[in-house]
N, C-alpha and C positions, 0 to 999 in steps of 0.2 A: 488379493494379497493375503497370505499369510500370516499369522501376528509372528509364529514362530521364528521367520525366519526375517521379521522386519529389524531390520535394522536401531532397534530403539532401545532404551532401558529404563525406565519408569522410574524417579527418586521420590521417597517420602518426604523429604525434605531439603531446602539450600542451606546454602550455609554463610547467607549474610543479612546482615539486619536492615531494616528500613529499607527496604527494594520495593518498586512496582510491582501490585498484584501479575502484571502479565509480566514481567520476569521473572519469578515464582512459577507460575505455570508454565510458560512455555521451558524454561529452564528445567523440570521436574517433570514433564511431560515428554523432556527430550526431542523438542524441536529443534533449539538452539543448544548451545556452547561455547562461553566464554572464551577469548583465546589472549591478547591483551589488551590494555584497557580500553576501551570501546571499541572494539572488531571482536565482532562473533561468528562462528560457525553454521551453518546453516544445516542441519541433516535434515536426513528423508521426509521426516515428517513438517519439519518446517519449511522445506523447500518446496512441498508436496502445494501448502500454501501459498508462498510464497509466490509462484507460477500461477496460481488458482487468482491472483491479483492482478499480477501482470496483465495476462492476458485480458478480467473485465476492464484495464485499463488501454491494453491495445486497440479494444474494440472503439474505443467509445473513440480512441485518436482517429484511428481510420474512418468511423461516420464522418469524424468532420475533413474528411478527404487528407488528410495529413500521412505522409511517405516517411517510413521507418528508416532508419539510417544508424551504424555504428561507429563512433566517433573513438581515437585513442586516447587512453587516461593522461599517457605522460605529453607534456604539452613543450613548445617550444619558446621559448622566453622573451625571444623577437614581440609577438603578437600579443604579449602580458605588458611589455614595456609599453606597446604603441596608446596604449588604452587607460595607461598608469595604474594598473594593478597589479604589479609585480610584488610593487612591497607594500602597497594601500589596502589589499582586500581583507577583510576580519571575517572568520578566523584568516591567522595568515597562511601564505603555500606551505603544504610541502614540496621542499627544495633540496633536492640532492645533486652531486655533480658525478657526470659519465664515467669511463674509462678514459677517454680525451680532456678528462678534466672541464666539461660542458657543462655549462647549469640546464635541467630540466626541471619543471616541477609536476606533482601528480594534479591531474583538475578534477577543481571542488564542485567545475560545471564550465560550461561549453561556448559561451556566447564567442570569443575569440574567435575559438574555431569552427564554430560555423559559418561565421561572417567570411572568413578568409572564403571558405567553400564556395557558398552561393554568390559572391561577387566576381568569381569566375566564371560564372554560369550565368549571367544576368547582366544584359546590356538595354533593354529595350524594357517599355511599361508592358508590352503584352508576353513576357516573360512573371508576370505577377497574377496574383499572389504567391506564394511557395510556404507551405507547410511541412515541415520537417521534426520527427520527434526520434528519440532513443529511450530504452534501457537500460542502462552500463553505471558501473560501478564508479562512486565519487570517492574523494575523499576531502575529511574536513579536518583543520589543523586543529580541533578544538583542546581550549584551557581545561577545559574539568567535561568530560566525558559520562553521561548517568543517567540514569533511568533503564538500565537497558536498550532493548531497542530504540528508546525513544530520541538518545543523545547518541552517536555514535561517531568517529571518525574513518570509517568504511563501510560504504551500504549502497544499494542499489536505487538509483532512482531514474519516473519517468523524467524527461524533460523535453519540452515543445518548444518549439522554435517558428515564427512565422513572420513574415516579411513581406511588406506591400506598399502600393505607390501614393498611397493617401494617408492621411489620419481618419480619414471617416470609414477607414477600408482596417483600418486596423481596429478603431473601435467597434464596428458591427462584429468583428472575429472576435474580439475580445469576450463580449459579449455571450456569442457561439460558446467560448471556452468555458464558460462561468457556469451555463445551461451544463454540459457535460460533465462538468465536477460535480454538479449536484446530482447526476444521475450515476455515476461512478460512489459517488458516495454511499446512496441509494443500496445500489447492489450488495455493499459492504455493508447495510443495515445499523448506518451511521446518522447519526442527524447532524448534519453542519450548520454552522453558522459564520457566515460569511460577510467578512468586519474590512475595511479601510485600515491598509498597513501602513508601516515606515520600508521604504524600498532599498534601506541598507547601504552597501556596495555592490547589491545590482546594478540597481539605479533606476533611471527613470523617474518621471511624471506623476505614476500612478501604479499603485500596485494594491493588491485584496489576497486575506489570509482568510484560508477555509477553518474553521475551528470548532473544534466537537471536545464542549464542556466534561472537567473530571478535573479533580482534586490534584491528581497528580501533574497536570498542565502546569508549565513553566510560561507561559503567557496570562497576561491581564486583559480582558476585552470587559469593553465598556459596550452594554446592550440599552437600546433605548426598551422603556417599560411597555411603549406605546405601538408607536410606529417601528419600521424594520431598519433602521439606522443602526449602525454597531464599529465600534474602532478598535484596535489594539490601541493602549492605553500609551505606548511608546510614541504612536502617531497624535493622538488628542491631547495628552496629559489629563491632569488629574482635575474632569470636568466634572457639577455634578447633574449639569442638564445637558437635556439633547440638543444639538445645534440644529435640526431642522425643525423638531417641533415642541421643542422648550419644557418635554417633559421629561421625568427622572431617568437619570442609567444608571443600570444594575451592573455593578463589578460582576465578573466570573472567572475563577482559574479555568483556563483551555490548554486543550492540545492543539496545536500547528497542523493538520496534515495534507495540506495545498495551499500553493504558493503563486500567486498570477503578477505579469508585471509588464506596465504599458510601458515601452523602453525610447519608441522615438527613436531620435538617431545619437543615441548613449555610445555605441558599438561601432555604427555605420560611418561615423564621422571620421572619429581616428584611424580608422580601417579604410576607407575613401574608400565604401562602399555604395555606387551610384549606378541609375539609369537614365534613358532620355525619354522622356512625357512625347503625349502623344504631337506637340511644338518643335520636336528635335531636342528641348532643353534640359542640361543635365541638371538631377536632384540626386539626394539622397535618400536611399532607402529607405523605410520607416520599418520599426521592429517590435515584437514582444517574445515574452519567453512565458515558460507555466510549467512548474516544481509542483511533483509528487513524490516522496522519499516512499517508495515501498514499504521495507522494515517496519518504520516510524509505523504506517498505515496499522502492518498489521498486529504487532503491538495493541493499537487505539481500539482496534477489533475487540481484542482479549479486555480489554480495562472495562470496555462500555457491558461488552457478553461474558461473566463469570458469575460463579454461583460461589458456595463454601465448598462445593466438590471440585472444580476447575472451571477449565474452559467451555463454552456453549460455541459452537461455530455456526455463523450463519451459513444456510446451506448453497450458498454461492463461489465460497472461498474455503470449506471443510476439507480435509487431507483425502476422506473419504466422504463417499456417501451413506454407507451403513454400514456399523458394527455389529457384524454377527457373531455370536458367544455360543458355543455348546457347552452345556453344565453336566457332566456326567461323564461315561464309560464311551469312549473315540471310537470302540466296537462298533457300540449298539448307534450313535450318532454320527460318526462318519460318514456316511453315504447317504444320510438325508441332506446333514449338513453342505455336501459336497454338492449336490443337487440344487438349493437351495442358492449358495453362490455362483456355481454358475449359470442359473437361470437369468436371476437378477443382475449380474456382471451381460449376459449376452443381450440385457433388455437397455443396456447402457449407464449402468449403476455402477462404480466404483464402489468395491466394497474388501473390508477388513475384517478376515475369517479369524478369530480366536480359537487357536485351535492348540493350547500350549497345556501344559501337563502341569498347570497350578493349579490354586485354591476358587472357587467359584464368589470367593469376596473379592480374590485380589482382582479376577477380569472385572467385577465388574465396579473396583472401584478405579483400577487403570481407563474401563470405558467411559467413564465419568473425568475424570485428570484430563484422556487427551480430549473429549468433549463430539465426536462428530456427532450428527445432527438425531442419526434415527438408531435405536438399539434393538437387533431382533437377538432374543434368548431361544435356542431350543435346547429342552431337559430331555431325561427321560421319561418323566412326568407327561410333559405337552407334546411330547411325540407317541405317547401311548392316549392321546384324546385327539390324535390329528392335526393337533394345535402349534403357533409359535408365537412366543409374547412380544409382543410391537410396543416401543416407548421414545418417543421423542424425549430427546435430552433434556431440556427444560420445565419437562412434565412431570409430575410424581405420578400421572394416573395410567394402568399399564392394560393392556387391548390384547386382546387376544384373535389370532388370522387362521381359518381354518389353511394347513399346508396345500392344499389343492385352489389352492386359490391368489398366488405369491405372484400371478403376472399383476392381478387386478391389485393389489397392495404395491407393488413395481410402478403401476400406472399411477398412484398415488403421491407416489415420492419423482418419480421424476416431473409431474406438472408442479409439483411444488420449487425443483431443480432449477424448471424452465421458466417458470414466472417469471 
């Protein structure tokens, strides 16, 4: 890709006070775009990511044999009522009424509707387990919308859904799910910590909040000092020992960014959503669901990965793989340049060619704002020595690659890709 022709515009500055550092960045770096008040715009470059998450998150749904499916936003008011969340759930719907003057409302999330689905699909135990997940767009009625991505009332999220004929068949799953987020997390080069929630108006039994520490977190988790016991403080209150092993918990502001919840028959019930055991006798279903808010994620990316220059992308979810910059006369570097990415591009590199007719500060403090992972420079300087300067973004110390040598530097950067 081209810089010149990317779709982006680089700001020195925003123009509101007290925001999240990754509102500042990605806002300035021209990922996102305000539009009103919590829905944002998603351009190229943040979308670039955006899918760079999706996807580590598809994968890890599919190991656990889970079938993709896309559910519609606007919901039908029958199957809100039957469940009593019509007018119960916080935030509350949004509710608009048709051309027929019908009430619809937009879903904040899916349980409803997916129970309606698979109980028409499901009469028998050896119809079970069923794993089912999406991507699609929520929306959430919230009172005070902030933080940037982090609060928003339109955003994409995963959400799982899985249904089985036991409780000990849903807890082993559960389980499953929990291992996966910490690997999904992983990827994202996030450290979670993963605390005992309050399950809201979801509901259910039992539910666990993934939460990855930072100042800016709108949550309270209560961590034990010792052992690995941890609460949102909404579900414990304001304890100041640990309940399992009676030593001190450490308060910490967090971020939210996975959301698990042992559901039972919450759903199934109202829904008279039932099979017949292996006796002929009918039960009900048993359920759980598992929230990841995309955005939110990658947002958490940016707070945890920033320097004073911008963003630092881990190279899992980066827009690109490598920022190439020529510093000089397009003459005399053109046609290395051009060599150069497509070598690297045909070895399976994503890469973003600076190739614009500005100042050799502004690219290379733009390459630093939008953050990818690896910076190659070629001047007219290091192409009169054979040379191109190599510098991971997080590094101040800068390496120099003899140019006849850019697969074996290629082979470098994608084992780092692939890890």
């Amino acid at each position: 890709m081209r810089q010149s022709i990317l779709f982006a515009r680089t700001k020195k500055e925003i123009f509101q006070k007290d925001v999240p550092i990754s509102f500042s960045y990605l806002t300035r770096g021209d990922f996102i775009e305000a539009s009103i008040s919590g829905v944002y715009r998603l351009l190229p470059l943040g979308l670039r990511v955006h899918r760079k998450i999706e996807n580590i998150i598809r994968k890890e749904m599919e190991k656990l044999g889970a079938q993709e499916v896309y559910l519609p936003a606007l919901q039908k008011k029958e199957l809100w009522l039957k469940t009593n969340r019509w007018k119960e759930i916080d935030p509350p719907l949004f509710i608009f009424k048709d051309r027929h003057q019908k009430e619809i409302a937009l879903a904040p999330t899916h349980e409803e509707e997916i129970v309606e689905i698979v109980k028409k699909r499901v009469t028998s135990y050896k119809d079970l387990p069923i794993y089912l997940f999406q991507i699609q767009t929520k929306f959430r009625n919230e009172l005070r919308a902030s933080g940037g991505l982090l609060r928003t009332r339109e955003f994409l999220m995963k959400d799982l859904y899985s249904f089985h004929a036991s409780q000990k068949d849903l807890e082993n799953f559960y389980q499953k799910v929990k291992k996966a987020y910490f690997e999904i997390f992983k990827k994202c080069k996030l450290k979670v910590i993963c605390v005992e929630a309050h399950s809201g108006t979801i509901g259910g039994k039992m539910s666990h909040e993934f939460m990855v520490e930072s100042e800016v977190g709108e949550d309270t988790i209560l961590v034990c000092s010792k052992c690995n016991f941890g609460a949102n403080i909404e579900k414990l209150g304001e304890k100041e020992n640990c309940p399992v092993c009676k030593s001190k918990l450490l308060k910490k502001r967090a971020i939210e960014v996975g959301h698990i919840f042992s559901l039972g028959d919450k759903y199934t019930l109202p829904l008279k959503a039932t099979f017949k055991d292996k006796d002929g006798k009918e039960k009900l279903i048993l359920m759980g669901c598992y929230g990841i808010g995309v955005g939110r994620l990658m947002a958490t990316i940016v707070e945890v990965w920033h320097d004073s220059k911008g963003i630092i992308w881990p190279q899992k979810v980066a827009p690109f793989d490598v920022h190439l910059i020529s510093i000089g006369s397009l003459k005399k570097l053109g046609k290395e340049a051009q060599r150069i990415e497509n070598e690297l591009e045909g070895l399976g590199l994503e890469v973003l060619y600076d190739d614009r007719k500005v100042s050799p500060g502004e690219k290379l403090i733009d390459a630093d704002l939008i953050g990818i992972p690896w910076r190659l420079v070629l001047s007219e300087k290091t192409l009169a020595k054979n040379k191109i300067e190599v510098k991971r973004r997080e590094e101040e110390r800068l390496k120099f690659f003899d140019l006849n040598k850019i697969q074996k530097l290629a082979k470098i950067l994608l084992k780092e890709k692939n890890d």
